[in-house]
N, C-alpha and C positions, 0 to 999 in steps of 0.2 A: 256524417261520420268523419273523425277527424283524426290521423294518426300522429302520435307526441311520444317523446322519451320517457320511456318507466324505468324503474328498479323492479330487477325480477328477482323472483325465486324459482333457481334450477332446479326443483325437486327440493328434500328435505336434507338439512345437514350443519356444518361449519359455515365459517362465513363464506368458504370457496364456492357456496351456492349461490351468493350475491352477483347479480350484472346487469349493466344498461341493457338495457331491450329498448321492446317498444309497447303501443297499448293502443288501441282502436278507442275513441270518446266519442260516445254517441253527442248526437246534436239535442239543446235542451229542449222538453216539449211542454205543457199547459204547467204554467206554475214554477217553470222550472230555469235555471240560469247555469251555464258556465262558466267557469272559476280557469282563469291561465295562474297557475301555484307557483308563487315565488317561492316559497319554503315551508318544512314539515319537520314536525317536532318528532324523534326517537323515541319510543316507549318500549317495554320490557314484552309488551303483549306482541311487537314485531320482531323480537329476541322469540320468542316461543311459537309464533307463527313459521319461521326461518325453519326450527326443528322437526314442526313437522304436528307439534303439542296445541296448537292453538289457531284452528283454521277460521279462516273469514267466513262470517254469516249470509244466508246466501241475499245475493244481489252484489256483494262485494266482489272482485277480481279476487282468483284465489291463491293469486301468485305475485299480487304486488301488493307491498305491505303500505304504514302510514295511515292513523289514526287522527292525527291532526294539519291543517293545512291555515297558511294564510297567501291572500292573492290579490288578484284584482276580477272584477267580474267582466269577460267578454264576449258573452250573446246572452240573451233574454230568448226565453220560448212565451207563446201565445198565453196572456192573464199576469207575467210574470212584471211587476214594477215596484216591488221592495228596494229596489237596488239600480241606482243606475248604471250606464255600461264606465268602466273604468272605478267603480267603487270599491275601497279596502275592502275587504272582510275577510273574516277566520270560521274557522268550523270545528268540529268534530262528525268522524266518518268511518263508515262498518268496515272499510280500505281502502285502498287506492291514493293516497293522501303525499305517497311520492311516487306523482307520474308528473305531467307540467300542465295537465289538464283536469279537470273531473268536473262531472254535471252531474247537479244535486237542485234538491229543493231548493225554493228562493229561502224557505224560512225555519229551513236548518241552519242558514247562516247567521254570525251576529257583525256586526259591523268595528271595524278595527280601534281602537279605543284612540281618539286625538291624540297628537305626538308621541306615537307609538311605532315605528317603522316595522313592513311586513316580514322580515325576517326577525325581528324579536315580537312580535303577534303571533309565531307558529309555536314559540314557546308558551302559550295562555290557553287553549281551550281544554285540552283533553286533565295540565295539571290542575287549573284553577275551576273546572267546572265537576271535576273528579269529588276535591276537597269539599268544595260549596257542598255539594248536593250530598256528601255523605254526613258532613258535622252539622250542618245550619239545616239544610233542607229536610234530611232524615233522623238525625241523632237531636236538632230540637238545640241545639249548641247556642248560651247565651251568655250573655254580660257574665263578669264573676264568677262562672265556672271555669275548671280546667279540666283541656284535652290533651291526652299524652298520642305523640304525634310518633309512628315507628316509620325508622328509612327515613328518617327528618330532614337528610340531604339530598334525596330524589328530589324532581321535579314535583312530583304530590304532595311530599313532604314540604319541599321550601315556601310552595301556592300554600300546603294547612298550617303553616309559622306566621304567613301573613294575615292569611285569615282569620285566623283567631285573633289576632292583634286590632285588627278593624271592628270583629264583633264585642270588644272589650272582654276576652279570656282570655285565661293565662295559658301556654304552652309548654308541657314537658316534652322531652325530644329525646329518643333514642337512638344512636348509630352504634352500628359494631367498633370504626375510627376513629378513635380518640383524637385524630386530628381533623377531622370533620367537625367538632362543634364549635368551634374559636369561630367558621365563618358566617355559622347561623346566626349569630347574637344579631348581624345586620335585619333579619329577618324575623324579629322578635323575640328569641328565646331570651330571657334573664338568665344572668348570671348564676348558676348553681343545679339551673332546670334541665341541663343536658347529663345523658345515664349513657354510658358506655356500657353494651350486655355482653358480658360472658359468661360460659357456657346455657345461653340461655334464659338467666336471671335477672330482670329487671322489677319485680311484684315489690320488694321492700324496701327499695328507692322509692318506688312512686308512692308508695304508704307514707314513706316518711315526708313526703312531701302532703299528706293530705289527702292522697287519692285523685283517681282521673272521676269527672262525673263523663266523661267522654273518651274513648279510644278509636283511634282511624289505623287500620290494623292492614297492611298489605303481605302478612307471612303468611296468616292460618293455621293449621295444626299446630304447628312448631310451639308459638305461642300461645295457643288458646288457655289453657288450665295458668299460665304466667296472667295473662290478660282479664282473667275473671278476678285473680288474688288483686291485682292493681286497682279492681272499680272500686267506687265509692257505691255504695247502697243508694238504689236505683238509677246506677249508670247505668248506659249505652255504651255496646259494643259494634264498631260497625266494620265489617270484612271488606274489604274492595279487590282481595289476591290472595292467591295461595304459591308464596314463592316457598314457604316451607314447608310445601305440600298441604292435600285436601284431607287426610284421612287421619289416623292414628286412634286414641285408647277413647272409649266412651267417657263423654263430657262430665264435669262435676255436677251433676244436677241437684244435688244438696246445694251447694254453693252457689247456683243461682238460684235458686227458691229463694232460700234466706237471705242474698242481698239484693232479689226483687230487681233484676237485671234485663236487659231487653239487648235482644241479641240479634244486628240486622246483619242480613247478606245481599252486596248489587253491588252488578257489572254498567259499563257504559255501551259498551260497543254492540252487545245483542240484543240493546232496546227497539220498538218498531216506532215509525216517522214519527207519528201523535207525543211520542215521549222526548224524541230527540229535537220536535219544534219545540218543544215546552223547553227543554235545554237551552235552546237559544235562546230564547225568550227571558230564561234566567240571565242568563251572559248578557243580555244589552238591556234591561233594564233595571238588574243589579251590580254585577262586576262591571262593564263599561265605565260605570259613574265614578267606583272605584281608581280603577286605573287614572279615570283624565285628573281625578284629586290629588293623584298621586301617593293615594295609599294602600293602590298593592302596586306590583313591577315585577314585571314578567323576569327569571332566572336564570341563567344562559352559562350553562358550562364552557361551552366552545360550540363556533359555528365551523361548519365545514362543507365543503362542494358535495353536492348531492351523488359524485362519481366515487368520492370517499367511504362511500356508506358503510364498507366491508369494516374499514377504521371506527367507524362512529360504532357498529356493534359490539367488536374488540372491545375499547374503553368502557362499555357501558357491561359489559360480561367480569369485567374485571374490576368492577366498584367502584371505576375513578372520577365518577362524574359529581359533582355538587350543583342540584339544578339540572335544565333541562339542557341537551344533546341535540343541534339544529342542522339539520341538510338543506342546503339552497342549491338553486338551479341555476 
């Protein structure tokens, strides 16, 4: 057992719940490796954890947030030789993701993508394997179609602007900031494909574009009955969040009957091990390949010291981030 600096959560609240503590790290045992974490990518799901909305799955710490990490590995437990000691890698993890330690399976992890430094590695697992697995992996997402990407300048969104660009689809992108889309264009979007929604309406932009055969949806309610009027007949709709809430008025079910619609819902973080290797497994034998080609690159709003955290939720509570929000140690 090994004691290292965490970010805690006082109890449930503002950010004035946020503090350096500490965190006890067990030693690794069959299978299993220790990670000393250079840095961890900010997510919205540690935004909702903070309040109190969104507790860690158990095995996770349920007071230190951090979703994704990149590091170096140093100690091996008994069986464990995926990795040797001092090798990059990044993850995604049920929490614990900013403390300066954490032991995990060897083969949750994937390995750091070539000339790729570990503070810009923490910005790749949880955006780019989020995306993958919702457009390409579940929604079937291919050459010649188009996916309308919502929150286009989150971390998920900017990882499903590349992505799509890699799997030859086109991408429509929606943000509420009209000055948010001038920066996306680096990241795929054409000229014309960006929809600024207000009050809620984005369905007859994305008609007039054609239609999405694909939607990577992070609001939920909010949009849903917008999101069915936007498919193209027999699109995919695939939820990853409900920031606009889970609930509201029963669905049009005329409307998907008749445009023969398929309608996915999935999370990352409260999948069990078998699912979360197969995650890895996607990450270093699909995206890795990506990255060293250099056609996709991790997103990086700003980095900041891992004792700043309280700053890093601020900005990110407050919409201002394009890409993803990095804490290093």
């Amino acid at each position: 057992m090994t004691t290292v600096p965490a970010i805690r959560f006082r109890g449930a609240g503002g950010t004035e719940v946020i503090e350096v503590g500490e965190i006890d790290v067990r030693d690794p045992g069959p299978g299993e490796v220790t990670v000393e974490i250079a840095a961890a990518g900010l997510n919205r799901a540690d935004l909702l954890q903070r309040k109190g909305m969104y507790p860690a799955p158990p095995g996770a710490p349920a007071d230190v947030p951090g979703l994704e990490l990149a590091g170096a590995v140093v100690a091996r437990g008994p069986g464990a030789g995926l990795f040797e000691l001092g090798a990059p890698v990044m993850a995604i993890v049920g929490g614990g993701a900013m403390a300066r330690r954490i032991t995990v399976h060897e083969r949750e992890l994937a390995p750091v993508p070539r000339g790729v430094e570990l503070t810009a590695a923490a910005a790749i697992p949880e955006a780019f394997l989020t995306a993958w697995d919702a457009m390409v992996a579940q929604a079937r997402l291919g050459a010649g179609e188009t996916v309308l990407v919502h929150a286009a300048a989150s971390g998920v969104g900017t990882a499903a602007l590349q992505i799509a660009r890699a799997v030859g689809a086109r991408a429509i992108a929606t943000t509420r900031t009209a000055a948010k889309l001038a920066p996306l264009a680096a990241f795929g979007l054409a000229e014309g494909d960006g929809i600024v929604v207000e009050g809620g309406r984005f369905a007859q932009a994305v008609q007039a574009r054609g239609g999405a055969h694909v939607i990577l949806d992070a609001v939920g309610a909010a949009y849903f009955d917008e999101n069915l009027r936007a498919l193209a007949p027999r699109g995919r709709l695939v939820l990853i969040g409900t920031l606009g809430g889970g609930g509201g008025t029963p669905p049009p079910i005329g409307m998907m009957l008749g445009k023969r619609v398929t309608v996915i819902g999935t999370v990352m973080r409260a999948r069990p091990l078998e699912e979360k290797i197969e995650l890895a497994r996607i990450a270093t034998t699909r995206l890795v390949p990506l990255f060293e080609r250099g056609l996709l690159a991790p997103v990086i709003d700003r980095v900041l010291p891992m004792t700043a955290c309280a700053d890093a939720h601020a900005r990110m509570e407050r919409d201002e981030n394009v890409g993803k929000i990095v804490l290093r140690w």
